[in-house]
N, C-alpha and C positions, 0 to 999 in steps of 0.2 A: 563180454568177451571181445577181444581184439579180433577184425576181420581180418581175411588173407588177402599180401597183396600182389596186384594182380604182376603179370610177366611183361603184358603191354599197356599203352596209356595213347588217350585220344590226344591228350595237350601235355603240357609243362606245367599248367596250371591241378590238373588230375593227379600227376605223378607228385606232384610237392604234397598235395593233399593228403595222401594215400598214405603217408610216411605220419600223418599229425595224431592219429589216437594211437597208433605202437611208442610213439615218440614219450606221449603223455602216460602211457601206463608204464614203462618203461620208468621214467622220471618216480611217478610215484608209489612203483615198488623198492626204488633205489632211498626215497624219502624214507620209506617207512620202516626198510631194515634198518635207517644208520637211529631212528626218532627211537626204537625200540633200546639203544645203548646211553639216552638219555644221564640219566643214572652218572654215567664215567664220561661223560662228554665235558671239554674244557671251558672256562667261564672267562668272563672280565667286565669288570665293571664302570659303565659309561658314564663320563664327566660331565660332555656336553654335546648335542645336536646343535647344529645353527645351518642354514641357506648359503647353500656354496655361490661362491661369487656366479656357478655357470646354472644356478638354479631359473627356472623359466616356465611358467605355466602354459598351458594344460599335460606337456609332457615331460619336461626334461627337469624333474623333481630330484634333482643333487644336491646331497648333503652335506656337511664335514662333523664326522663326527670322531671325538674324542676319547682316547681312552685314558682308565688309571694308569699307571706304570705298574708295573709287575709285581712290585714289592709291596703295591698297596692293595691286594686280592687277600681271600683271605687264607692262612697257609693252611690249613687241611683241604683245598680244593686244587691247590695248584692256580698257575698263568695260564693266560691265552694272547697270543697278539693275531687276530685277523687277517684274513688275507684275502687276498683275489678270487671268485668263486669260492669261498665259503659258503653256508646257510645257516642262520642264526636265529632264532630265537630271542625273541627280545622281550622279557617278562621282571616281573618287581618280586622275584621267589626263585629258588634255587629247587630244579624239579627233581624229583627222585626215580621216577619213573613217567613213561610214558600217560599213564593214567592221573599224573599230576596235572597233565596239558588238556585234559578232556575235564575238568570240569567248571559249571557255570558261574562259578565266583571265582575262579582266576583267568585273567585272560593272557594272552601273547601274541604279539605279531612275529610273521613268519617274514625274515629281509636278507 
């Protein structure tokens, strides 16, 4: 359970803190309503990843990555072109439900 936050704060440091587990439950109640429409959620299928010219280890891991064109999805699922803040799923299987993504022979990154 999310604690309450408080009215006053000793620092700037306290008060940003204060805000970090509403924040994070928040996010992952928001995750998990849209995870549960799986099912109806739109696809596209990736070409290619490759190291974006501003890729830079240990943090600034920039991608470019490629999509099919529209026309080449397949037609009973529909397009998708990506966009700014989206969350994606990225798996070798087209899920049906949520309960597709829970188990231990299929995997998916969450990007």
């Amino acid at each position: 359970m999310v604690q309450r936050i408080p009215e006053t704060f000793l620092s700037m440091t306290e008060y940003m803190n204060s805000f970090m587990d509403p924040l994070i439950e928040e996010a992952h109640t928001d995750l998990f309503s849209n995870m549960t429409a799986v099912r109806r959620a739109p696809v596209c299928k990736i070409h290619s990843v490759e190291e974006s010219k501003k890729f830079k280890l240990p943090k600034d891991l920039f991608y470019e990555i490629k999509f099919n064109a529209a026309e080449d999805t397949e037609k009973d699922i529909g397009s998708y072109e990506p966009e700014v803040g989206d969350l994606i799923a990225l798996t070798d299987f087209r899920p049906k439900s949520i309960d597709d993504l829970d188990r231990p022979t299929r995997f998916y990154l969450i990007a």
